[in-house]
Short mmCIF file of the C-alpha atoms (twelve columns), coordinates in Angstrom:
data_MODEL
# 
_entry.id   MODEL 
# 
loop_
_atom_site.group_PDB 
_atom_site.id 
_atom_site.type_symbol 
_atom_site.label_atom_id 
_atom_site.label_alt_id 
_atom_site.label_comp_id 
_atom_site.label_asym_id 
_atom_site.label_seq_id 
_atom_site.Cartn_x 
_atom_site.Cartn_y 
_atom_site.Cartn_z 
_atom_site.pdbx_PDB_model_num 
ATOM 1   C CA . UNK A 1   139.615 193.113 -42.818  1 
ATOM 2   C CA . UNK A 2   140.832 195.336 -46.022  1 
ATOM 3   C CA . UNK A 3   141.732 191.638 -47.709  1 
ATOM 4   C CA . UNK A 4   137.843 190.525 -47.276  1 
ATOM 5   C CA . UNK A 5   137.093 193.705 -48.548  1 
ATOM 6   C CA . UNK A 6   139.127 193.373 -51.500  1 
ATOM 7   C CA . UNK A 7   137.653 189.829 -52.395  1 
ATOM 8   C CA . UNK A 8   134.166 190.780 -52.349  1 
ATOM 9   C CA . UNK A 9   134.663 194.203 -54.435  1 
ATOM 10  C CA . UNK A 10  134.845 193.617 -58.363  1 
ATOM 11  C CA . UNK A 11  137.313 195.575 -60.005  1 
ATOM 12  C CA . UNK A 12  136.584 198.023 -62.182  1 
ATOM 13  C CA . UNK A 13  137.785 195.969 -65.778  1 
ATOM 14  C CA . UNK A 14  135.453 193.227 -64.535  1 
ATOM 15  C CA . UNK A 15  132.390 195.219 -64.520  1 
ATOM 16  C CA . UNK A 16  132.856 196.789 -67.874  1 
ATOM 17  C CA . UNK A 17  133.528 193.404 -68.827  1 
ATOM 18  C CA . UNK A 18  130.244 192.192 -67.395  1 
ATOM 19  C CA . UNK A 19  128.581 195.325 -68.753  1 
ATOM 20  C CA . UNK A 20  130.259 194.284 -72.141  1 
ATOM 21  C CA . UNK A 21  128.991 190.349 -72.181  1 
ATOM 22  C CA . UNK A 22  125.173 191.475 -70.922  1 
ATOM 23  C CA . UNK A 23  124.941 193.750 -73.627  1 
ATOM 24  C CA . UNK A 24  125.879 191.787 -76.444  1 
ATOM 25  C CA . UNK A 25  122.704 189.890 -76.977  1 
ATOM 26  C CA . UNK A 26  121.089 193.451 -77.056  1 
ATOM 27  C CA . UNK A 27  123.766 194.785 -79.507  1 
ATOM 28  C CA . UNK A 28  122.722 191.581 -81.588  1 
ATOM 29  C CA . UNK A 29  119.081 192.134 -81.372  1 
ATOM 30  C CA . UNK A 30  119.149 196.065 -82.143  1 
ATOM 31  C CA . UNK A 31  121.588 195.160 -85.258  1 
ATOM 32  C CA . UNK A 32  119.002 192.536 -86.271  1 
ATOM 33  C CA . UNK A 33  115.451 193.831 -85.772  1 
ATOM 34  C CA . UNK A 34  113.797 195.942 -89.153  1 
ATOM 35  C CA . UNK A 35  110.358 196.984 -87.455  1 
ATOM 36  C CA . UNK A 36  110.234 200.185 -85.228  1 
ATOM 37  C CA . UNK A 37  108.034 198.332 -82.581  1 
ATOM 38  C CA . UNK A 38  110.888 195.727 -82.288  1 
ATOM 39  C CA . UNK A 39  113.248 198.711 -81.706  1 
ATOM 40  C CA . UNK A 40  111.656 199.846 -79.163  1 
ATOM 41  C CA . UNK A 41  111.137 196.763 -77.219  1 
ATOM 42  C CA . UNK A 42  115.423 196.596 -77.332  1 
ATOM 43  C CA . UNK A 43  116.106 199.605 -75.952  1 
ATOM 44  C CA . UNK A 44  113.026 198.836 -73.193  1 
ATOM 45  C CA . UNK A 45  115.393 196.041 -72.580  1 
ATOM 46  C CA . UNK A 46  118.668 197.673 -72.932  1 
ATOM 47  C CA . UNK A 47  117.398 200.447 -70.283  1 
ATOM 48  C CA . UNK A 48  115.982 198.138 -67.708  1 
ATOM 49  C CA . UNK A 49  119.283 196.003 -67.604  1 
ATOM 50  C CA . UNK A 50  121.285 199.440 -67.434  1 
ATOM 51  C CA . UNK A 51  118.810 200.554 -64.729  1 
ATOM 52  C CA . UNK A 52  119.227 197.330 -63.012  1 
ATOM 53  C CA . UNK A 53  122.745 197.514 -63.136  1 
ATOM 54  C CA . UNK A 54  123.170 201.274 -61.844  1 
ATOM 55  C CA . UNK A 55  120.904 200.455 -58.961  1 
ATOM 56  C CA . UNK A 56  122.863 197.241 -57.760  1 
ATOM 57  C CA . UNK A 57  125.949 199.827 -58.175  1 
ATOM 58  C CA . UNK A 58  124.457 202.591 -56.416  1 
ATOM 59  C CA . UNK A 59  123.644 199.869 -53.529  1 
ATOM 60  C CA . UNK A 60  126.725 198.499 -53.391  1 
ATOM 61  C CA . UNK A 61  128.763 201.942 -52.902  1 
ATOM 62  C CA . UNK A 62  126.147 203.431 -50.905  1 
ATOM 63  C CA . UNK A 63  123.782 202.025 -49.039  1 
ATOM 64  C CA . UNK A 64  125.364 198.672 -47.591  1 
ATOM 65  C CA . UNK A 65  126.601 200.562 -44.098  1 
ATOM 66  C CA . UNK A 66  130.293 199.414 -42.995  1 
ATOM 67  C CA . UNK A 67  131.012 197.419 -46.557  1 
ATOM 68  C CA . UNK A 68  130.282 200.471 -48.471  1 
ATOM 69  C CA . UNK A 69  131.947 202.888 -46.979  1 
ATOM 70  C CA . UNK A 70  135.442 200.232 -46.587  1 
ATOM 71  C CA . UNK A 71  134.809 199.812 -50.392  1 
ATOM 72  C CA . UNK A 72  134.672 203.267 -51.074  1 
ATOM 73  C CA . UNK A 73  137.836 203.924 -49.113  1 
ATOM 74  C CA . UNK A 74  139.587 200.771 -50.754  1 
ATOM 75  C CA . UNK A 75  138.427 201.527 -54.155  1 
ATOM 76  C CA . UNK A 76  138.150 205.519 -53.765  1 
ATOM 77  C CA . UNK A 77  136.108 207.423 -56.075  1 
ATOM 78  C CA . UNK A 78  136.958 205.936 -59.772  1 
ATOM 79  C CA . UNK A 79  135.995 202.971 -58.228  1 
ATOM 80  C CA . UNK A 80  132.190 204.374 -57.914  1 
ATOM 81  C CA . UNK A 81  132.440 206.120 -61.311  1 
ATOM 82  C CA . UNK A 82  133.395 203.126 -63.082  1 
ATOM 83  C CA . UNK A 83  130.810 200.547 -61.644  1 
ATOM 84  C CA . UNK A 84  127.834 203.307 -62.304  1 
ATOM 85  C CA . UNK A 85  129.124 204.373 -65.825  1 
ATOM 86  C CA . UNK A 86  129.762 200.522 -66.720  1 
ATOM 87  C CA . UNK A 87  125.893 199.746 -65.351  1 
ATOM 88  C CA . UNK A 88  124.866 202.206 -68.433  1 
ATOM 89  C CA . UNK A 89  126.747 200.280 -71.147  1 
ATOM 90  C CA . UNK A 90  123.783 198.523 -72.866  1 
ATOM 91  C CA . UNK A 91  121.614 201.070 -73.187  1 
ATOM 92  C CA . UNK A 92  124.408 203.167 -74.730  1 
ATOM 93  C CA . UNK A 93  125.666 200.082 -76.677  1 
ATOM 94  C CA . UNK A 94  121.867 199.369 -78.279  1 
ATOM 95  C CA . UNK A 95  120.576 202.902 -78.509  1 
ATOM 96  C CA . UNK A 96  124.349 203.732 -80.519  1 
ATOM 97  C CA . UNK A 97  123.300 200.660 -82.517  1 
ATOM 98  C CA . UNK A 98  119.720 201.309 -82.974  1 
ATOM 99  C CA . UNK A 99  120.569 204.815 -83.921  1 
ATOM 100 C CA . UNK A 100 123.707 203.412 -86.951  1 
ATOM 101 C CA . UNK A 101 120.729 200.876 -88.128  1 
ATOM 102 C CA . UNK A 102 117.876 203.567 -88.338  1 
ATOM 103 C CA . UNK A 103 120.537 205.724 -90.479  1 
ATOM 104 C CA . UNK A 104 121.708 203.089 -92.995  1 
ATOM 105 C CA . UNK A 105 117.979 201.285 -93.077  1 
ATOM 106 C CA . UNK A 106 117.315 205.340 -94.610  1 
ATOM 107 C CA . UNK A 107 120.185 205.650 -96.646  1 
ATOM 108 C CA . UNK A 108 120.431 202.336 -98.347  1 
ATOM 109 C CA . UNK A 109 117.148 203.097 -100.227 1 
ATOM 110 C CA . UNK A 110 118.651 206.706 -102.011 1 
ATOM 111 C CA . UNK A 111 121.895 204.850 -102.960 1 
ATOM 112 C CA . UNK A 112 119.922 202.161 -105.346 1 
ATOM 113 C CA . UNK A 113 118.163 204.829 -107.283 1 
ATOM 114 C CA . UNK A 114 119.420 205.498 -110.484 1 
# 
């Protein structure tokens, strides 16, 4: 039983690795887009993916009866830590990213003045 466990539980590395690939393309777009609206539009999308993620994390460790509670006691507690903190990645990723590109899009213009 603790071996079909095992296979259907995702390590902890894999999620962040997930977490990582997903958020790329938001990374991208937040480094990319100039306008304020288009900001906002990223991080509407960088916060539903994170929500979507948590919630299919939360389900997983909590509320799927016998296979969450065998996961639990397989993976223990970091286990649940990791897969809810890696299910908030891209919105930490684009808002980080947002936040760099708001700074240097206001900087850049008092560095050209003579």
């Amino acid at each position: 039983m603790l071996v079909e466990i095992s296979d259907k539980i995702g390590t902890a590395s894999a999620w962040w690795f997930l977490a990582s690939i997903l958020s790329a393309p938001l990374v991208y777009a937040a480094f990319r887009v100039t306008s304020k609206l288009g900001m906002v539009v990223v991080l509407i999308f960088a916060g539903g993916l994170s929500f979507l993620m948590t919630l299919a994390s939360l389900q997983e460790a909590f509320f799927e009866d016998q296979f969450s509670q065998r996961a639990q006691n397989k993976g223990g507690r970091q286990w649940v830590a990791h897969r809810i903190a890696s299910g908030c990645l891209p919105i930490v990723l684009a808002s980080i990213t947002t936040g760099l590109r708001h700074h240097w899009a206001k900087r850049d213009p008092q560095e050209r003045k003579p």
